[in-house]
N, C-alpha and C positions, 0 to 999 in steps of 0.2 A: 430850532431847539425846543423840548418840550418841557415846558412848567413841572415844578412838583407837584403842583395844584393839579395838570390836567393827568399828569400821571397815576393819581391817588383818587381823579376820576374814573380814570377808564378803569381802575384795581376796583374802585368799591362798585361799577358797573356791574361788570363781573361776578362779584362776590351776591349782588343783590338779586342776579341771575338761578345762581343756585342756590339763594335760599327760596327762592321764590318753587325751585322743585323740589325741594325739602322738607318746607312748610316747617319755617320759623316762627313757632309760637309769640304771639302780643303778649309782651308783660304792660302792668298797670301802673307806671310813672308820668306822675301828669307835666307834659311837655316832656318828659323826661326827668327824673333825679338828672342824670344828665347833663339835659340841656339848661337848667337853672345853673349848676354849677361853672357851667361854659359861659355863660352869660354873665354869672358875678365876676369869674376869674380873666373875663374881657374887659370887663368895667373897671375893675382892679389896677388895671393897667394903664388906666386912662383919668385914673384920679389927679387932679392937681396935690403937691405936697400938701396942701391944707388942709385938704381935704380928706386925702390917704392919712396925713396924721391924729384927723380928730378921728377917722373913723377905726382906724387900731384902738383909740384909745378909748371908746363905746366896747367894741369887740373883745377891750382886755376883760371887761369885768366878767365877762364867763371864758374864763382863760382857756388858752387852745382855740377859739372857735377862729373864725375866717369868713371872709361873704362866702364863699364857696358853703362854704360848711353853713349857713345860714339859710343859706337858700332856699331852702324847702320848709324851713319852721311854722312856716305861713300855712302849710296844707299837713303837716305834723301835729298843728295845734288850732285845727277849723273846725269851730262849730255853728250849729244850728244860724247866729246870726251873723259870723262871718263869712258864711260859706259863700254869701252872694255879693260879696266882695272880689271875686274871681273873674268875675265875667260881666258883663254888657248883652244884651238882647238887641238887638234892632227888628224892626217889619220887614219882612221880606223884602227884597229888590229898594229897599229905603238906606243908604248909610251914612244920612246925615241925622247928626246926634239931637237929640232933646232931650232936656233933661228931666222935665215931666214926664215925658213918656216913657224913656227908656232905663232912665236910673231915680223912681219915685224915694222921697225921703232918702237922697242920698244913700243907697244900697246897690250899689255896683262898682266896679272896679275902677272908672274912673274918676267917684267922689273920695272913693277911699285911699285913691294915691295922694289925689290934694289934701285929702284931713291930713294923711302920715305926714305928707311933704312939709306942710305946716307945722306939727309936732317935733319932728327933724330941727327945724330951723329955726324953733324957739329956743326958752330960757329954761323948757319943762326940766324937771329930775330927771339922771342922765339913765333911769331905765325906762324911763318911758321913749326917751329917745332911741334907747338901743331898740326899743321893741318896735318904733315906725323905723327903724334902720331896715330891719330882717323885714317888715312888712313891705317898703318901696322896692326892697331886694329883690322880694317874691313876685310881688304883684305887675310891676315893671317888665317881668319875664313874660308873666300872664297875657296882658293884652298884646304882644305880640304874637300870640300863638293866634292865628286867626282866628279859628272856632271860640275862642274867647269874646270874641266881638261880634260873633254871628247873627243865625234868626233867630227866633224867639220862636218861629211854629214848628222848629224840630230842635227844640233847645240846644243850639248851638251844634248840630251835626248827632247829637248823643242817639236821636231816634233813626236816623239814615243809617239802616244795616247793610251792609258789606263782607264780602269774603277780600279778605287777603293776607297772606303767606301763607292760606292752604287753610286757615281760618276765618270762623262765622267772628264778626268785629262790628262795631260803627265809626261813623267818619272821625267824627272826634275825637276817638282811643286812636285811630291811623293817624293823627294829626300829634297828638297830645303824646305817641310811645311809637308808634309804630314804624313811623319812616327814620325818626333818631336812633332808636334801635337798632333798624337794620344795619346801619350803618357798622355796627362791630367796631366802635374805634372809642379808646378809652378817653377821658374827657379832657387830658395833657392835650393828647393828638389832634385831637377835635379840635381846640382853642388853638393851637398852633398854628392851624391850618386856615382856619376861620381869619388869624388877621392878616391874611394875607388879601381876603376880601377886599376889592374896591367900595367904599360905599359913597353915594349920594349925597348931596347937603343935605337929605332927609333926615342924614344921623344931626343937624341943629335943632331941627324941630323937636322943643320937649313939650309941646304943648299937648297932655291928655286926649285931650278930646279928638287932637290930627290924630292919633297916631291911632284909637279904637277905630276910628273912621278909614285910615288906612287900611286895619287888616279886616274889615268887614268888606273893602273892595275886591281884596285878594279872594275872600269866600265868592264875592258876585263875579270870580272870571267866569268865562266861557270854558266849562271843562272840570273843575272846579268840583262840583260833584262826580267822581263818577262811575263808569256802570258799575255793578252790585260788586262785576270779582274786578278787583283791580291787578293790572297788568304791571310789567314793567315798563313801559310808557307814562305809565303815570309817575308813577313811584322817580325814574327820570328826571320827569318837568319840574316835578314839584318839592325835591329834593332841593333847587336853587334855589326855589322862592323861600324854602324853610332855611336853610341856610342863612340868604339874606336878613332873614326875620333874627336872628338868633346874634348874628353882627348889629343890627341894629340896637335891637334890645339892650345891647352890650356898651355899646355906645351912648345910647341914650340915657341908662342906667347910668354912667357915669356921669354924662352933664348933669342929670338931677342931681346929683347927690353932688356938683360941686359949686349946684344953684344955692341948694338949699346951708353948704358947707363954707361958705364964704366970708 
């Protein structure tokens, strides 16, 4: 008998098929609007009460909002010296972290989730806490996206140009909007579906540094780049691994927050 899951495979196979002769334009959400939202409203889910209730009550002070709705305030409100708060650089074919090397004076994303994380789980005034809330929210998302943790001599996939859905792109906007996109599935659907996911005791690991180091692995697969037009073969393979990434995140976003919430 067949899964919803492999059902709503073979549907959005299909569906990725004809956009692919279509030629579905790349819009510009990094990871997706989206997939941050998929990722809080996983996490959401997976709060302990104590957690879920201190973190309504950060949330209440700008009434209405929600992690979901938070998500993205992080790249809403990026400037100049937070922008490299986002990402982690490694050396090519290198993905074991340094932090002189790769994150100098603490300016990359995973000095930046430990300052928040710390921030969070102090005594500070409760906006400065709301404000590393929305930032571990965001940035948590971030390093899961692989190209977030990439190389450093094509900054993270941004200079590796590619066509795909009929469009001139690079790896990074395919990683970062392109494959979540295609997907055509509103971000209830997405989430629903997604816990259905099996994942690994990898979803324990909240240690920073694993996890930049995880998805710089994912960039060094074999295949990983590839040729300039991307096919629906790729789009296929890489559709699980992004998925997986996106359950994680979801996951892991909440143990943090119910480390630091405790």
């Amino acid at each position: 008998m067949r899964s919803p899951v492999s059902d709503t495979r073979t549907l959005w196979t299909a569906a990725l098929a004809l956009l692919l002769v279509l030629g579905m334009p790349l819009q510009a959400y990094a990871w997706g609007t989206e997939g941050h939202q998929v990722i809080a409203q996983l996490a959401q889910t997976q709060l302990t009460p104590k957690a879920r209730k201190e973190v309504d009550r950060l949330l209440a002070l700008e009434p209405g909002q929600t992690m979901a709705s938070v998500s993205t305030w992080a790249d809403e409100h990026r400037n100049p010296s937070s922008a490299v708060w986002h990402y982690v650089n490694f050396p090519r074919d290198n993905c074991t972290y340094d932090a002189q090397r790769d994150c100098p004076d603490g300016r990359c994303v995973v000095s930046a989730i430990e300052r928040q994380m710390e921030v969070l789980a102090s005594s500070a005034p409760d906006e400065k806490r709301l404000t590393a809330l929305k930032y571990v929210i965001h940035l948590v998302g971030d390093v899961h996206q692989p190209l977030h943790a990439g190389y450093r001599d094509d900054k993270g996939g941004n200079t590796y140009q590619l066509q795909a859905f009929m469009r001139g792109s690079n790896l990074h906007a395919l990683w970062d909007s392109g494959l979540i996109r295609s997907a055509n599935e509103d971000v209830e659907s997405m989430t629903s579906r997604l816990r259905l996911l099996s994942l690994t005791a990898q979803r324990n690991d909240l240690n920073v540094v694993h996890v930049a180091e995880e998805s710089c692995r994912i960039v060094a697969l074999p295949g990983f780049y590839p040729q300039r037009k991307v096919g629906l073969d790729y789009i296929e393979r890489f559709t699980t691994t992004l998925e997986q990434q996106l359950a994680l995140a979801g996951a892991r976003l909440a143990g943090l927050i119910n480390l630091a919430l405790r």
